[in-house]
N, C-alpha and C positions, 0 to 999 in steps of 0.2 A: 182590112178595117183598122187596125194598128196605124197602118202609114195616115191614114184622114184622119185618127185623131190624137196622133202625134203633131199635124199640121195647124190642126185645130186649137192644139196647146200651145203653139209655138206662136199664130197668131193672136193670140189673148195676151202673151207674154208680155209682144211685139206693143201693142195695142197699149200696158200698160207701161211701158218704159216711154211709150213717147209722150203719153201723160204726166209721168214724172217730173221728166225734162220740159215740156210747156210749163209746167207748175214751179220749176224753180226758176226757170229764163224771164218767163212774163216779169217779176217786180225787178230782176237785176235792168233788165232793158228799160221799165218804166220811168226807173231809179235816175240811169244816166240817160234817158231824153227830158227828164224835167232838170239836170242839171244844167246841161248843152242848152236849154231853153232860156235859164235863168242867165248865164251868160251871154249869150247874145241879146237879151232884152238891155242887159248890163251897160254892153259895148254898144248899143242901138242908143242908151241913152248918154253917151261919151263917157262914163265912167271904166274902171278896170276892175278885171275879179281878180282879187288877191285872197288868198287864206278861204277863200269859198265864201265869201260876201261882196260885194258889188263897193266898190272904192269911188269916191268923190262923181256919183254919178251928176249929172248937168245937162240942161236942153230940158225939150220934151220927149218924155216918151210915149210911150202907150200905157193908157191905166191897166189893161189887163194883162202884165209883164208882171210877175214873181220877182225881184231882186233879190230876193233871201235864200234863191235857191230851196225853197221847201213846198 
């Protein structure tokens, strides 16, 4: 009876460590896919991202493209 709830502890553990880690990954990832975004709307609309802002962007782009990175 020990060894099942030993197992039992060990998956709850289990269970909360990988919630942990979902809980700090999700904003890191969200973070750099809205940067990666912003940049390529950047480069989409012929400008260059320098300094983390969108540089002498020109043409058209798509109105729904973030250039600010934010």
């Amino acid at each position: 009876m020990k060894e099942a709830a030993g197992e039992a502890n060990l998956t709850v553990v289990a269970i909360i460590l990988i919630g942990v880690i979902v809980a700090i990954a999700t904003p890191i990832i969200s973070n750099i896919m809205t940067g990666m975004n912003a940049r390529s709307c950047c480069v989409d609309a012929g400008g260059e991202w320098v300094g983390g802002e969108c540089q002498n962007p020109r043409g058209t782009f798509d109105p729904d493209c973030d250039l600010t990175g934010h």
